[in-house]
N, C-alpha and C positions, 0 to 999 in steps of 0.2 A: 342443511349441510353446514357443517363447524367452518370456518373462516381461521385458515391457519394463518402461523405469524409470518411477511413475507422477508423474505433473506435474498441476497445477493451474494455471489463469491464471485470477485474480479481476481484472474490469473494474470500473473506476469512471467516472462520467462525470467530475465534481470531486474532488478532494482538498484539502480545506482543511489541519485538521492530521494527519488520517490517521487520526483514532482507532475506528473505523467500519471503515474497510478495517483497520486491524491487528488488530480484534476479530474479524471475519471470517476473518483469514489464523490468527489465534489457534484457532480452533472446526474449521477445513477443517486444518488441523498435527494437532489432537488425534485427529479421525475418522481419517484417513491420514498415522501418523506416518513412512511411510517418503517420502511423495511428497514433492516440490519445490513450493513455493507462489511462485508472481510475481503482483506486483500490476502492473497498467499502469492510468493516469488519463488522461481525454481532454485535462484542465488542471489544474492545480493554481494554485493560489493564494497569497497571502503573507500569507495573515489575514483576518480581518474588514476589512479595508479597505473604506471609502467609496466609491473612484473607481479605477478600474485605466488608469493613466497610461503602461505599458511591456509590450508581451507580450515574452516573452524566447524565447530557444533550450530546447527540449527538454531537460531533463535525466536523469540515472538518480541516484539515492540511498537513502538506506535510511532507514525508520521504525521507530522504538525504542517497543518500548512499556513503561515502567516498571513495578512491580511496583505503584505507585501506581494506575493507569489512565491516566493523563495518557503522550500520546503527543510525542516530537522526532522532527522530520526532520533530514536530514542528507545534502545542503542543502535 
């Protein structure tokens, strides 16, 4: 029997700044260090913002999680 490649997809519904889902993709990488981890978000968000004024286009980018804790997107 072939040994296929192992993958992961973590769902989110929001994504603010990601730090939750990268901690998760952090924990799911250590248990299974060979698989592929993707995250997909039903929306992501631009902050704390007040009032959401613009939904925008879908995008793909990546979330950096510092050695600090504190997470960046990108974009």
């Amino acid at each position: 029997m072939a040994v296929r490649e192992a993958r992961n997809a973590h769902i989110d519904d929001v994504l603010t700044k990601g730090a939750t889902t990268a901690a998760c993709a952090e924990l799911l990488q250590e248990a299974y260090p060979e698989a592929t981890v993707r995250i997909f978000a039903v929306m992501r968000t631009l902050g704390f913002e007040p009032e959401i004024e613009t939904v925008f286009d879908p995008v793909v980018g990546t979330i950096i999680r510092h050695p600090s804790g504190l997470t960046y997107r990108d974009p």
